[in-house]
C-alpha positions in Angstrom: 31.1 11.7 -2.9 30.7 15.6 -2.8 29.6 17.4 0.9 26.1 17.9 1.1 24.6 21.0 2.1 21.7 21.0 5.1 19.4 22.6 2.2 20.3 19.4 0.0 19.9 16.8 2.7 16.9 18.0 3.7 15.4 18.0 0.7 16.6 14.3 -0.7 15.2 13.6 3.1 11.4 15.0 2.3 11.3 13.4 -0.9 12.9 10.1 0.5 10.0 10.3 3.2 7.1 10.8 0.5 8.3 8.1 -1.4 8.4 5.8 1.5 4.9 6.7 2.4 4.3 6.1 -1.2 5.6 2.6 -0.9 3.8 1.8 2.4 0.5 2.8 0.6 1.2 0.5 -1.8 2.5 -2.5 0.5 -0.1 -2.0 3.1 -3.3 -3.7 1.7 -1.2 -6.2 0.2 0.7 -7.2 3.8 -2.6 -7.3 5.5 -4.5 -9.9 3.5 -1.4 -11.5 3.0 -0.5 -11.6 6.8 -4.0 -12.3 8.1 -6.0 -14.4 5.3 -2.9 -15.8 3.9 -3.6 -14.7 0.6 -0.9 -13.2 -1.9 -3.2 -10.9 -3.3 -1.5 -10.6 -6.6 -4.2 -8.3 -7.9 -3.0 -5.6 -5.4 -1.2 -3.2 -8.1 -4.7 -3.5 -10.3 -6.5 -2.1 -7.8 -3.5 0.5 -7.3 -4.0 0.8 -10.1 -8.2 1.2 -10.8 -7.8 3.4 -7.6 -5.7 6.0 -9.6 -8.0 6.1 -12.7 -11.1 6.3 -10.4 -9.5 9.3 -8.4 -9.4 10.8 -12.4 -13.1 10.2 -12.6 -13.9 12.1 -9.4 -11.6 15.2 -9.8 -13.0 15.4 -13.4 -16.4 15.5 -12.3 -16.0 17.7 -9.0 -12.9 20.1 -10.4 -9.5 20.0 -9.5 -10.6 21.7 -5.8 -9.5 20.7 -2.1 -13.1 19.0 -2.3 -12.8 17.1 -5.2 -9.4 15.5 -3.5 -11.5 15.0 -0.4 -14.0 13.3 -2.0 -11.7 11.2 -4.3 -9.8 10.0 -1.0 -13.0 8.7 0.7 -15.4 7.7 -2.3 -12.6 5.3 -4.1 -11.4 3.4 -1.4 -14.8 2.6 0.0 -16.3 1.3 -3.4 -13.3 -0.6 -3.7 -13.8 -1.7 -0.4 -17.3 -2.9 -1.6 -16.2 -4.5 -4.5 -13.7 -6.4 -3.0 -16.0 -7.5 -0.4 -17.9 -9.0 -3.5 -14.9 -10.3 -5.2 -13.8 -12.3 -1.9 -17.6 -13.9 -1.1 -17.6 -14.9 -5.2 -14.0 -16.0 -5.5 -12.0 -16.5 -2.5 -14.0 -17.8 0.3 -14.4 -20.9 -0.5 -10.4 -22.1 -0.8 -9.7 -20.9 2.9 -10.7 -24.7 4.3 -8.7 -26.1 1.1 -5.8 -24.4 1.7 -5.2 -24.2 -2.0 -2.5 -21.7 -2.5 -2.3 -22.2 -6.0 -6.1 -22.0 -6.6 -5.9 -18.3 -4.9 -3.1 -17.4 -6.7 -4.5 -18.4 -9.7 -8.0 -16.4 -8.6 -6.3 -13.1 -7.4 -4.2 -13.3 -10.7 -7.3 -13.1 -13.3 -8.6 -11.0 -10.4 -6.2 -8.3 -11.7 -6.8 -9.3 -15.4 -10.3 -8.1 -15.3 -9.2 -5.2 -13.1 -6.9 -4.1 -15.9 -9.2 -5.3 -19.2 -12.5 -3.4 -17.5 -9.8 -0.2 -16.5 -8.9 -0.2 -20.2 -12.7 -0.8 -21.7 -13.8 2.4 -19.7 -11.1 4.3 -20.1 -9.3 2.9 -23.0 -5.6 2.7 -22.9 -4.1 5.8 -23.3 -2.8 8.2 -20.5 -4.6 10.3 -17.9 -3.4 13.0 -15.5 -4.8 14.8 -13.1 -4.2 18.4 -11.4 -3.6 19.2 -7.8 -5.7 21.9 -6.4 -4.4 25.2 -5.5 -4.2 24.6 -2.1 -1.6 21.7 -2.3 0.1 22.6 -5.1 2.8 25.0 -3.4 5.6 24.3 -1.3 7.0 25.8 2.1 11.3 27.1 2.6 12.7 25.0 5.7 16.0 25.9 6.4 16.8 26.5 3.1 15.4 23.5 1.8 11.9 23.2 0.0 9.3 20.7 1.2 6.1 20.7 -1.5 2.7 21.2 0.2 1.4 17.7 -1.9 5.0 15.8 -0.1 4.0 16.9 3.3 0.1 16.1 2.8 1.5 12.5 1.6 3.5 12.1 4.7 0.9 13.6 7.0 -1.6 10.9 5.6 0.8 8.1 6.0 1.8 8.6 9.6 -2.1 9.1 9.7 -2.7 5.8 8.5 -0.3 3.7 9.7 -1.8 5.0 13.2 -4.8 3.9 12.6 -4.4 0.8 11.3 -2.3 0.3 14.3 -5.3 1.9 16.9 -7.7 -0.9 14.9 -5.4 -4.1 15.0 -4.5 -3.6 18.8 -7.4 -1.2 19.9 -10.6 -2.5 19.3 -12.3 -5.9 19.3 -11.9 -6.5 15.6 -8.6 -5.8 15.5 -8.2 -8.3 18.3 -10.6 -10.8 16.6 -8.5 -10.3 13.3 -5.2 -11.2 15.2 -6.7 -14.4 16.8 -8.1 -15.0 13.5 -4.6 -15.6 12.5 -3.3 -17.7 14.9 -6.6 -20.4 14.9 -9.4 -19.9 12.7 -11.0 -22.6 13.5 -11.1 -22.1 17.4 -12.8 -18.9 16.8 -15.5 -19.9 14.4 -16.0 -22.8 17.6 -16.2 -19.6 19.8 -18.9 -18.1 17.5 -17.5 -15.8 15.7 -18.6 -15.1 12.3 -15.2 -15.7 10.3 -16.2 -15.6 7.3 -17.9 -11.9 7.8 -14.2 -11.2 9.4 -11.9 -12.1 6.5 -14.4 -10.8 4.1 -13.8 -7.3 6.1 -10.3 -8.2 6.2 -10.2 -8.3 2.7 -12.4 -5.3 1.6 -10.3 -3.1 4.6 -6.7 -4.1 2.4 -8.3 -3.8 -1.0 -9.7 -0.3 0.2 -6.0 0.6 1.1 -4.6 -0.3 -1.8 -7.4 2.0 -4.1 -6.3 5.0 -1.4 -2.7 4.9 -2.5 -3.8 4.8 -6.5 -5.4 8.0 -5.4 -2.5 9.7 -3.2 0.3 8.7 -6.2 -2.3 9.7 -9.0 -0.9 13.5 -9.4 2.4 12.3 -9.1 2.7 11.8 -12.8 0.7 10.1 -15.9 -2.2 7.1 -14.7 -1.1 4.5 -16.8 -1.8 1.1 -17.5 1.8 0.5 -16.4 1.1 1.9 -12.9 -0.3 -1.9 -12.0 3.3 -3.3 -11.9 5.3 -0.3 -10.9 2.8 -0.5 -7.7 2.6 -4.4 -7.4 6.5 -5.2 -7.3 7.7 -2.5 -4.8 4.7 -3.4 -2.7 5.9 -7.5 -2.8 9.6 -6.0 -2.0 8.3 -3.8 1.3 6.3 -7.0 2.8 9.1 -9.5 2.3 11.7 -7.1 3.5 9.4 -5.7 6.8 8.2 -9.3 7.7 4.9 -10.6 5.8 1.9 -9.2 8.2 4.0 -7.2 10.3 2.9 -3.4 9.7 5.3 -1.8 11.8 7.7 -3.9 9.4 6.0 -2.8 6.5 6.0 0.9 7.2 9.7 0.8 8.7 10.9 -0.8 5.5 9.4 1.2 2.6 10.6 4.7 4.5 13.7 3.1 5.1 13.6 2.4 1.1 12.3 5.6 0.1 14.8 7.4 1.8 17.8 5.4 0.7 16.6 5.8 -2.8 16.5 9.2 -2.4 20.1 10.0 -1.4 20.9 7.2 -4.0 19.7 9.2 -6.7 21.2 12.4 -5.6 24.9 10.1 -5.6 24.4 7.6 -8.3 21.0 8.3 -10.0 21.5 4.8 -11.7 22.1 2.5 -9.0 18.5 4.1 -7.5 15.9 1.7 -9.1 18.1 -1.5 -7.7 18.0 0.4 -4.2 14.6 -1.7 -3.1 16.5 -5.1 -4.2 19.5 -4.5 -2.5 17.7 -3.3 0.8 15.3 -6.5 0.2 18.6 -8.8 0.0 20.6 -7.3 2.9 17.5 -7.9 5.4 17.5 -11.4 4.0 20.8 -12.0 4.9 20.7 -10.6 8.0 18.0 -12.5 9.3 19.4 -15.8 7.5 22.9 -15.6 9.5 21.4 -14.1 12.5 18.8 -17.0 12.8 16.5 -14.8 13.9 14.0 -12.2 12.9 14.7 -8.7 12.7 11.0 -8.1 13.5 7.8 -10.0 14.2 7.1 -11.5 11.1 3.4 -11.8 11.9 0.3 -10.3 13.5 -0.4 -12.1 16.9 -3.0 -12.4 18.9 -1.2 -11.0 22.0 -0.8 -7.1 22.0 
């Protein structure tokens, strides 16, 4: 292994972080119905996925501009925010009181069939890509290392909105309603609270999150089909690894992740795609001989 250079480090270190950010953007949506509702959303990379080929729709229409981005990175999330607000009333709310795991696997996964058969009916199966606007498409010199305008944005809106969701789980009343919600449902519905309206929110706010990082990794390369499991399995890989509804877990492990694969790549560029498996397996075994938890594995009710 060969001395690296400030210049070098720093750079593997940027990229390692917009990766990560990347990762947690894909992960986050998926930990928070998982963690709250208890449902392994396993059409999380198709709406990855639809978020990405909507964000292709928008730019199209308004131009490759600072606005069109703007516009793509609040219009797409909150009409998949509606739609998944639809898709959990029509599909999902009625297997909470069952407790039928397999029935909402089963409905998440053709959930993410008709995702990916309406994504190719509209915009048929080939690839798309889409152009960053002037204004995010340089990069700035940092101690002789070269951080890209777009890799700093990405970070910027991760630490962004990992704060928030943090300042609305542990902040506000719904946040605090969410994390009751988790430990006894049914003592809150006797408190009269509407829990159905809650995890319907729950589950538009995660599918919402999901859409945002199709749209922060579309220019990142070709919108493909494909970009449903490249986003799905990574995003199974952060949650297990940073505790299943733990967000501080979830964010800590895909930067740790990102990173690593970063400086992977620079050393052994083939061992880098097996770097989220082998992070996934030591935290595993950590926690299995330790007997403990590295991290709170769920959202509680207490702050």
């Amino acid at each position: 292994m060969g001395t690296v250079s400030l210049a070098t480090f720093l750079d593997q270190l940027f990229a390692g972080l917009g990766l990560g950010f990347l990762l947690f953007f894909s992960a986050a949506g998926l930990n928070l119905v998982w963690g709250v509702l208890g449902v392994m959303n396993f059409a999380a990379g198709a709406v990855y996925m639809l978020g990405a080929y909507m964000a292709t729709t928008v730019i199209a229409r308004i131009g490759a501009s600072t606005l069109g981005w703007l516009l793509a990175l609040v219009l797409v999330p909150l009409v998949a925010a509606g739609l998944g607000a639809i898709a959990e009333v029509v599909l999902l709310r009625r297997t909470y009181r069952e407790h039928d795991e397999n029935q909402q696997f089963m409905l998440t996964l053709a959930l993410s069939y008709l995702i990916a058969g309406g994504v190719v009916l509209v915009y048929g199966s080939g690839f798309r890509t889409v152009a960053l606007p002037g204004s995010l498409s340089g990069s700035w010199s940092l101690l002789g290392a070269t951080l890209p305008t777009y890799t700093a944005v990405v970070i910027v809106l991760g630490v962004t909105v990992a704060g928030a969701i943090w300042a609305l789980l542990y902040g506000t009343r719904v946040g605090l309603l969410t994390r009751a919600a988790v430990d006894d449902r049914t003592m809150l519905s006797m408190l009269g609270v509407d829990v159905n309206l809650l995890y319907t929110g729950v589950f538009a706010f995660g599918i919402g999150l999901g859409a945002l990082g199709g749209v922060i990794d579309s220019p990142n390369g070709a919108v493909t089909t494909n970009l449903e499991t490249t986003a799905l399995v990574p995003a199974f890989i952060v949650v297990v690894t940073g505790g299943l509804g733990n967000m501080t877990g979830a964010l800590i492990a895909a930067v740790s992740i990102g990173v690593i694969e970063s400086f992977v790549t620079l050393q052994t560029p083939t061992l880098a795609p097996l770097t989220p498996y082998a992070v996934m397996t030591c935290v595993l075994l950590v926690r299995g001989l330790s007997g403990r938890r590295l991290l709170p594995m769920r959202v509680r009710a207490s702050a």
